[in-house]
C-alpha positions in Angstrom: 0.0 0.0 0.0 0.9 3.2 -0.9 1.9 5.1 2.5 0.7 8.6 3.5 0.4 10.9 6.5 -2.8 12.6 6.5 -2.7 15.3 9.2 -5.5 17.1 10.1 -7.2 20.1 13.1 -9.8 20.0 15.2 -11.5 22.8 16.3 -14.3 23.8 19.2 -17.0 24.4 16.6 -20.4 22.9 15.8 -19.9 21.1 12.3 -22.7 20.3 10.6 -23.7 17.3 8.7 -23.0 17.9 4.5 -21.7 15.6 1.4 -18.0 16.3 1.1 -16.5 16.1 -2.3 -13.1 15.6 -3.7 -11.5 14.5 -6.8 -14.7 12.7 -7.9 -15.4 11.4 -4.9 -18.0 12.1 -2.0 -18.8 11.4 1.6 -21.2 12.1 3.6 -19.9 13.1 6.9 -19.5 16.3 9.6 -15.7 15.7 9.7 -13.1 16.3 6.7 -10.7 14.1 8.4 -13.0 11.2 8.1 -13.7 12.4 4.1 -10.0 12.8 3.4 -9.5 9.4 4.5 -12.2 7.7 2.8 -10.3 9.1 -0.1 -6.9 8.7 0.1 -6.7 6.0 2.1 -3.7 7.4 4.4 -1.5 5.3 6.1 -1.1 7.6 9.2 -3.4 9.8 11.0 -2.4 12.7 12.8 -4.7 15.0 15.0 -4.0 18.6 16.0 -6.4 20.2 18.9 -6.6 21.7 21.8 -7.6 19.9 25.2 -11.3 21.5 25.0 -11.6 20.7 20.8 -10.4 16.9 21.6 -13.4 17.0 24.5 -15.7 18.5 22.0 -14.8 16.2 18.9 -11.9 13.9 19.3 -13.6 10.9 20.5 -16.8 11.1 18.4 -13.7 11.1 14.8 -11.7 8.5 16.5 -14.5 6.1 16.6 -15.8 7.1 12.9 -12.4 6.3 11.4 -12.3 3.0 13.3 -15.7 2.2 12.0 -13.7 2.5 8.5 -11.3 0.5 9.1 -9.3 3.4 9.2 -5.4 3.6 11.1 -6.1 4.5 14.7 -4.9 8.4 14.8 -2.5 10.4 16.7 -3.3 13.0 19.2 -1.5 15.6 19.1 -2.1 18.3 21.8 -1.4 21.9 21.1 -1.5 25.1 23.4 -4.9 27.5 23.5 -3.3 30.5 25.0 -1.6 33.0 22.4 1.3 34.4 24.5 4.7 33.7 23.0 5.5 30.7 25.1 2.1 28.9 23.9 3.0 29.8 20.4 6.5 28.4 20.3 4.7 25.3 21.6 1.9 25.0 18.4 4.9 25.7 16.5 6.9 23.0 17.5 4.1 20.3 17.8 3.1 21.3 14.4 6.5 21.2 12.8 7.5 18.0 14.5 4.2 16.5 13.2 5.5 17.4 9.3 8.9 16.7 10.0 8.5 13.4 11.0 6.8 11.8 8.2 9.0 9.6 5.9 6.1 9.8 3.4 3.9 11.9 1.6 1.4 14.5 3.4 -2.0 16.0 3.0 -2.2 18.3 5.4 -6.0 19.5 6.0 -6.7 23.0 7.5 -10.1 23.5 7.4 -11.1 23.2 11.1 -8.0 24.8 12.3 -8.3 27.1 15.9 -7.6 30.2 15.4 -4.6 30.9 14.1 -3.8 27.2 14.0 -3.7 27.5 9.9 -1.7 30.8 9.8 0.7 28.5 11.8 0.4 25.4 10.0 1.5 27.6 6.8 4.4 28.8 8.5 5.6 25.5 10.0 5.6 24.3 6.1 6.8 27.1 4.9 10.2 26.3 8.1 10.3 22.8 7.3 10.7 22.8 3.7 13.5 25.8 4.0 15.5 23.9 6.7 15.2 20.1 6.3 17.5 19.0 3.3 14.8 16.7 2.1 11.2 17.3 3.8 8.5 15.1 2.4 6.0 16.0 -0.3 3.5 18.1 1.1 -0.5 18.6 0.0 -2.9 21.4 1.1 -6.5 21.2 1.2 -9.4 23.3 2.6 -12.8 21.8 3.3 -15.7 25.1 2.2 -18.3 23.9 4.4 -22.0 24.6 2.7 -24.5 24.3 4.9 -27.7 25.0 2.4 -26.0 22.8 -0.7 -26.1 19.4 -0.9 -22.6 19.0 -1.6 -19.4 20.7 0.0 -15.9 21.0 -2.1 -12.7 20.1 -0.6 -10.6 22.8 -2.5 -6.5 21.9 -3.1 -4.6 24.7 -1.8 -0.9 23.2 -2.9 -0.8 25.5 -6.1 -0.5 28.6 -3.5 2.2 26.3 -1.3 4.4 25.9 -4.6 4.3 29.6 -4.7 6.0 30.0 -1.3 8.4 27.4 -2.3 8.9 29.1 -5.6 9.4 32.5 -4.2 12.2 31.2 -1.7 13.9 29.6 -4.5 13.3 32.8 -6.8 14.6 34.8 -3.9 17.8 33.2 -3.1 18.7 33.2 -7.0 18.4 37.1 -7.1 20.6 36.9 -4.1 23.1 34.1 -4.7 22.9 33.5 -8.3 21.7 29.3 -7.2 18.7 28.8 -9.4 18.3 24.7 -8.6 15.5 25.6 -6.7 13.9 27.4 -9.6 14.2 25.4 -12.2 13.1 22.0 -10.8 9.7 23.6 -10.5 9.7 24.8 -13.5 10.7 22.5 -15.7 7.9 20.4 -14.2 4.9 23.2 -14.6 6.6 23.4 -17.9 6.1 19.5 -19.0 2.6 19.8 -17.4 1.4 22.6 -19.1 2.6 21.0 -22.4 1.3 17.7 -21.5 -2.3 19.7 -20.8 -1.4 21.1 -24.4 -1.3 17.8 -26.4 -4.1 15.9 -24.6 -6.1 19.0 -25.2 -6.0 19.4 -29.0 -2.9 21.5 -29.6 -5.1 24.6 -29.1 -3.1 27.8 -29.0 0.5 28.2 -29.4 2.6 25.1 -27.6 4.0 26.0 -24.1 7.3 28.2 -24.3 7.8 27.5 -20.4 10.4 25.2 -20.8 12.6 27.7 -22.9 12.8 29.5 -19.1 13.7 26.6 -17.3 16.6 25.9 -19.0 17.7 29.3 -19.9 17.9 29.8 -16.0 19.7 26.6 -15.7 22.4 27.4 -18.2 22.9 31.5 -16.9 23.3 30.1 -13.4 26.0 27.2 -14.1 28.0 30.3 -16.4 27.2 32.9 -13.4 28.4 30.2 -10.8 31.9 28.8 -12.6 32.2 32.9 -13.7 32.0 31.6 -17.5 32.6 35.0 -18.8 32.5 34.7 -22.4 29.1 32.3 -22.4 27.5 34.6 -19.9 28.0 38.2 -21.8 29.2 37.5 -25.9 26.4 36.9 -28.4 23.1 36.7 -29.3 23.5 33.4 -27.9 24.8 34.7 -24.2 23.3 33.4 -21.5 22.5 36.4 -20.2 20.6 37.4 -23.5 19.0 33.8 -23.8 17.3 34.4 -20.3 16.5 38.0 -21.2 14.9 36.5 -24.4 12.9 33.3 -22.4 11.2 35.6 -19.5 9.9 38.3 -22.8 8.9 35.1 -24.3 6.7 33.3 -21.3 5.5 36.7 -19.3 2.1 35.5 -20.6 2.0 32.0 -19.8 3.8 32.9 -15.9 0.7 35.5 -15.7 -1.7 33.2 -16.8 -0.4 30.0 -14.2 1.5 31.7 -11.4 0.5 35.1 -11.2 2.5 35.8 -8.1 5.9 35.3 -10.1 5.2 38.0 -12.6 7.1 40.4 -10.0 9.7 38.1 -9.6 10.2 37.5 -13.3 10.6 41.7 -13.8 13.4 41.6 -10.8 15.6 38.8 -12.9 14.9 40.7 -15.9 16.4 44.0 -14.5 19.4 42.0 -13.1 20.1 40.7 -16.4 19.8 43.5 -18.8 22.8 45.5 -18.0 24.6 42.0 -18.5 23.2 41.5 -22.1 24.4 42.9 -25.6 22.4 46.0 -27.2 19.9 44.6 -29.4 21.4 47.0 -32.1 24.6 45.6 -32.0 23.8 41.9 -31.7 24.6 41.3 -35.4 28.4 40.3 -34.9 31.3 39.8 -33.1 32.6 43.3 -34.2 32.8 46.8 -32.6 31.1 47.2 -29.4 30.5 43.1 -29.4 33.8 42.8 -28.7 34.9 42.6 -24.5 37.7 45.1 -25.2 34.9 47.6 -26.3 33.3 50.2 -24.3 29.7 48.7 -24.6 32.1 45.1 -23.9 33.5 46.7 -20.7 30.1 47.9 -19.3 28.6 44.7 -19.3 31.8 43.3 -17.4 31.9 46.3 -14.8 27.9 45.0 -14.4 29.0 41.6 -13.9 31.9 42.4 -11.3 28.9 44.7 -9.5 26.2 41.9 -9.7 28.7 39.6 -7.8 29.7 42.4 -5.3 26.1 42.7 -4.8 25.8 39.1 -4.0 28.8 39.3 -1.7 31.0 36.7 -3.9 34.0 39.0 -3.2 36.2 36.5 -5.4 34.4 36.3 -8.3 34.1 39.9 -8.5 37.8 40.7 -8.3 38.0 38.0 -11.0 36.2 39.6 -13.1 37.6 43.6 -12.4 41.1 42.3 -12.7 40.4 40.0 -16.3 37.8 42.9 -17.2 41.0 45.8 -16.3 43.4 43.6 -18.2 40.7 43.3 -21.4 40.1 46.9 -21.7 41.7 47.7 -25.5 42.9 44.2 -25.4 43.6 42.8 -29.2 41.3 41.0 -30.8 42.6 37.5 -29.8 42.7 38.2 -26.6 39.3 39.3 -25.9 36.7 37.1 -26.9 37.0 34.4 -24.4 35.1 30.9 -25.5 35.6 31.3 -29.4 38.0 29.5 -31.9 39.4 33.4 -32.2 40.9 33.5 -29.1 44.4 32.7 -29.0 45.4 31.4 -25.3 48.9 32.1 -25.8 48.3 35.3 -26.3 45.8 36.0 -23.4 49.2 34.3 -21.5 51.7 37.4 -22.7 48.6 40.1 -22.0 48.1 38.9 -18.7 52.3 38.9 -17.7 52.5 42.2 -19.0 49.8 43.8 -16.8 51.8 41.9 -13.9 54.7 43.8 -14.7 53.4 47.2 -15.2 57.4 48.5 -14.0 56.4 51.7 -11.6 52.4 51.0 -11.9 52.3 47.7 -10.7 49.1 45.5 -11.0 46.6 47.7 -8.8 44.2 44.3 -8.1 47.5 42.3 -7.3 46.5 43.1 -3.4 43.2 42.4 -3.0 43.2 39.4 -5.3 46.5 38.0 -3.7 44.5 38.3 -0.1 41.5 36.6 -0.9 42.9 33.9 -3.0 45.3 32.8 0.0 42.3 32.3 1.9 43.3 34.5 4.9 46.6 31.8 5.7 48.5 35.1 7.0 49.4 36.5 10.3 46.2 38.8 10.3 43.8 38.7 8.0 41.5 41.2 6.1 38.5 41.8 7.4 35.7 42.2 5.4 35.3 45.8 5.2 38.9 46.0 4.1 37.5 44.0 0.6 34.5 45.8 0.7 36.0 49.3 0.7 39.1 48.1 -1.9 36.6 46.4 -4.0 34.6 49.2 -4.6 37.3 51.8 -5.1 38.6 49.7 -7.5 35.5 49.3 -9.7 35.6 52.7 -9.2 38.6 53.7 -11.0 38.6 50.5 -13.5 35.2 52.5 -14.6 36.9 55.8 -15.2 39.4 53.9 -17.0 36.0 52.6 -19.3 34.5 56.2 -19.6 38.2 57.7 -20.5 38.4 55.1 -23.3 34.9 56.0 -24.7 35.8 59.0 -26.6 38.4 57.4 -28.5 37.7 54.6 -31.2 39.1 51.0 -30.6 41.2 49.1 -33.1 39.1 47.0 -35.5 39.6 43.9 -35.3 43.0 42.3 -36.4 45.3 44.6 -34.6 47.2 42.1 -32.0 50.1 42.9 -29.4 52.5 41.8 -32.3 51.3 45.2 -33.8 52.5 47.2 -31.1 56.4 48.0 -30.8 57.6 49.5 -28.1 61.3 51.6 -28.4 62.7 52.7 -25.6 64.8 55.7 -25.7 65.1 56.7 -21.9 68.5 57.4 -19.9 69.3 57.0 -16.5 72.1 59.4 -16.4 72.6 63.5 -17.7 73.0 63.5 -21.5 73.7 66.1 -24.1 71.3 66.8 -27.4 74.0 64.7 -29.7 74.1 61.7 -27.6 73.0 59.0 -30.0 69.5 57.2 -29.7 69.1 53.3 -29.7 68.9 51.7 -33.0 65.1 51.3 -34.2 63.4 47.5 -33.2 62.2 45.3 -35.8 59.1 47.0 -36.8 56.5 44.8 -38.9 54.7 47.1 -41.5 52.0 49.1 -40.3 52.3 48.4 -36.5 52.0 51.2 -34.1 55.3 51.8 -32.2 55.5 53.6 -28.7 57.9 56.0 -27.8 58.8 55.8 -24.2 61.0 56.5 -21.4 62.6 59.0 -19.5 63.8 61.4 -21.5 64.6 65.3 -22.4 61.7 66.1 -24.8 64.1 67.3 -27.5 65.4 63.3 -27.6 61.7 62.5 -28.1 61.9 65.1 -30.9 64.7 63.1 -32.7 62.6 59.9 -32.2 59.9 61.1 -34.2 62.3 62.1 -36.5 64.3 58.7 -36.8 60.7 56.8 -37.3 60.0 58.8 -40.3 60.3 56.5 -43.1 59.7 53.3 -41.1 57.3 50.6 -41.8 55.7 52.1 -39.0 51.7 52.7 -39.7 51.7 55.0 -36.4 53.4 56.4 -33.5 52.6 56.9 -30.2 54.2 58.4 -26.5 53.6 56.5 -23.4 52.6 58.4 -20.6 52.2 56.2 -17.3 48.9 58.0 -16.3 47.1 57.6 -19.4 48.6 54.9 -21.5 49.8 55.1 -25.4 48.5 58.4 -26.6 49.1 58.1 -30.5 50.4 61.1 -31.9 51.0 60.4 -35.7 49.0 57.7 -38.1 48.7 57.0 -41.6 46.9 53.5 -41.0 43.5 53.3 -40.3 43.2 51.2 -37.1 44.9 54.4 -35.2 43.6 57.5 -34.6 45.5 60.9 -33.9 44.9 61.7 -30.2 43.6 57.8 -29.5 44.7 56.5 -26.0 45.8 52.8 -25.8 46.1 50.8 -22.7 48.7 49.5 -22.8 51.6 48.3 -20.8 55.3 48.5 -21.0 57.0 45.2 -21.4 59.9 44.5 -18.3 63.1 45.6 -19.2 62.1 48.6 -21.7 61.0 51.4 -19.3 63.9 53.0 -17.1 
């Protein structure tokens, strides 16, 4: 036999003969309990009640439920007074009653005491949050008609999911964890398109699915910081979900109401994250990472997990997102056959080694991945505050770069040159310059080091003639401002991020 608890309250009140009906199925009785147990056929029976509602009832239900055949219930005793002391008690007989069960329940409220329902909503509501596997757990309500021949038992469970739903909805918008979301979907999904075929194929099929796993797939890339799959494309995860919640607003109306709110809340998390519709067309331009529009959705990533309090993955994604900003082109597109890993490898030592600006996330990112194995520790307000002034600053560096147009794509750091003219020592205007590096045809070479301005003079002089397509002077506040160009990836006045290898700047 199939085993389940029914649980059920008993009240002081004067019930009144009426048909019950459920499912099909009627009985003629004054009690639900009995009526729920005619149909279900429970394996257990549990009893909630006061001392005065067992006087009043208990014994009369007892005996009608042995008359049945019936399991012999259990009593279960609850407080009448409402002072806090009496409520922790209902609240721990109640919960231990649900806890308990190793099968399914159908918990029936309908001749609850007072606030004995409110409670029993809360106790499920505790028991499904806490235990790491509470049983499956039914809701009905007995509407009592007293001038009808018949009386509905009415299933409640749809507004129980909703709790459940919400929780899981909530601690997705908090944590980024959307198991508990899209088990429950997925299965309202497959019902609804179940409800679809057996009906006719009336109306469009049910698109609730699409939403199920395009939570699935943005959580597992927001959880292993998957950056490319979360943010590049048409085919992000972030625009996928974007897309699914537009797609099924109507059909979450239409079945759970209450999640429409919720639905708006993801929506506006995700947005910032997801690729202008205008420029979804290609992996050019603004598609790229390295872009402007590209760095804006990885400054809201880093935000979205410092608002989630995943310290790590945000200063992940500020250092990578620091390090992409006017990046080449095979080195920022992370998760396509463009990106070249070996190249990635040199742009990553070279921001290491930025000579007197040395990598400003090395700190923070050093402390946290070390796990706190140091004499003393940060604390958490130490990340906090660093974090944030880092974002900070990383975003100026964004806003600085979105006057100037970015390098199409093509131009790699094996187009850059860098030729070092600086001295460490007092020098006189005839004091020769280094001989020119290997300079491959139209690559942009950068002047640096310290130096009179007159020997900067020369430098641009010397170049003139080289396969050089531009020229540029590093300046360690802003980067490569380019100063001459005849090619048409560089720009007179452009600023380049860039840094200077080890062993070329004095």
């Amino acid at each position: 036999m199939f085993k389940r608890r029914l649980i059920s309250f008993l009240g002081t009140g004067n019930y009144g003969e009426t048909d019950y009906t459920f499912a099909g199925k009627t009985c003629p009785t004054k009690y639900v309990a009995q009526a729920l147990a005619s149909f279900i056929q429970p394996s257990e029976i549990c009893l909630i009640a006061t001392e005065e509602a067992w006087s009043l009832h208990g014994n009369a239900l007892v005996q009608k439920l042995s008359d049945n055949k019936h399991p012999v219930p259990e009593q279960v005793l609850v407080p009448t007074g409402g002072g806090p002391q009496q409520l922790w008690q209902m609240f721990a007989a109640i919960v231990e009653v649900i806890r308990t069960s190793e099968s399914p329940v159908l918990l029936d409220i309908t001749h609850g005491f007072r606030m004995q329902p409110f409670f029993a909503a809360s106790c499920i509501e505790y028991v499904q949050a806490v235990l790491p596997n509470p049983p499956l757990i039914r809701v009905v309500y007995g509407e009592y008609r007293k001038d009808e021949a018949e009386s509905p038992i009415w299933e409640l469970t749809t507004f129980l999911d909703v709790l459940s739903w919400s929780r899981s909805l909530r601690l997705f918008l908090q944590t980024g964890q959307a198991d508990g979301v899209v088990k429950p979907t997925e299965q309202l999904a497959r019902d609804l398109s179940k409800q679809w075929a057996t009906s006719g194929m009336q109306g469009g099929e049910p698109q609730l699915l699409k939403l199920s796993k395009a939570l699935q797939r943005f959580s597992d890339d927001l959880t292993t910081i998957r950056t490319g799959s979360l943010l590049i494309g048409n085919h992000s995860s972030a625009n996928q979900l974007a897309c699914a919640i537009a797609q099924t607003q109507i059909e979450v109306r239409q079945n759970l109401p209450a999640l429409a709110l919720a639905l708006n809340q993801i929506t506006k998390m995700v947005t910032p994250l997801k690729e202008d519709d205008a420029r979804l067309s290609a992996k050019e331009g603004d598609a790229r990472l390295s872009a402007p529009a590209g760095q804006q959705r990885l400054l809201a990533l880093a935000r979205l997990y410092q608002r989630m309090g995943r310290y790590s993955e945000a200063i992940s994604i500020l250092r990578e997102g620091w390090i992409t900003l006017n990046a080449p082109s095979n080195a920022d597109h992370p998760g396509t056959n463009e990106f070249d890993d070996n190249a990635r490898k040199e742009l990553d030592a070279a921001w290491s080694r930025r000579g007197e600006h040395p990598d400003p996330v090395s700190e923070v990112r050093n402390d946290i991945l070390h796990a706190g194995f140091k004499k003393q520790p940060k604390a958490k307000k130490w990340f906090a505050d660093h974090l944030d002034r880092l974002l900070g600053i990383w975003e100026g560096k964004i806003n600085e770069s979105t006057s100037a147009p970015t390098p199409i794509k093509g131009i790699c750091m094996e187009k850059i040159v860098f030729y070092s003219i600086g001295v460490d020592r007092p020098i006189t205007p005839d004091e020769p310059l280094p001989p020119l590096p290997d300079i491959p045809r139209g690559a942009l070479v950068v002047i640096e080091g310290r130096a009179p301005i007159w020997r900067y003079g020369r430098a641009f002089h010397f170049l003139h003639g080289s396969p050089a397509g531009a020229v540029a002077v590093f300046d360690p506040r802003l980067g490569a401002v380019v100063v001459a160009s005849h090619h048409p990836n560089w720009r007179e006045g452009q600023v380049i991020d860039v840094v200077v290898p080890p062993g070329e700047s004095d």
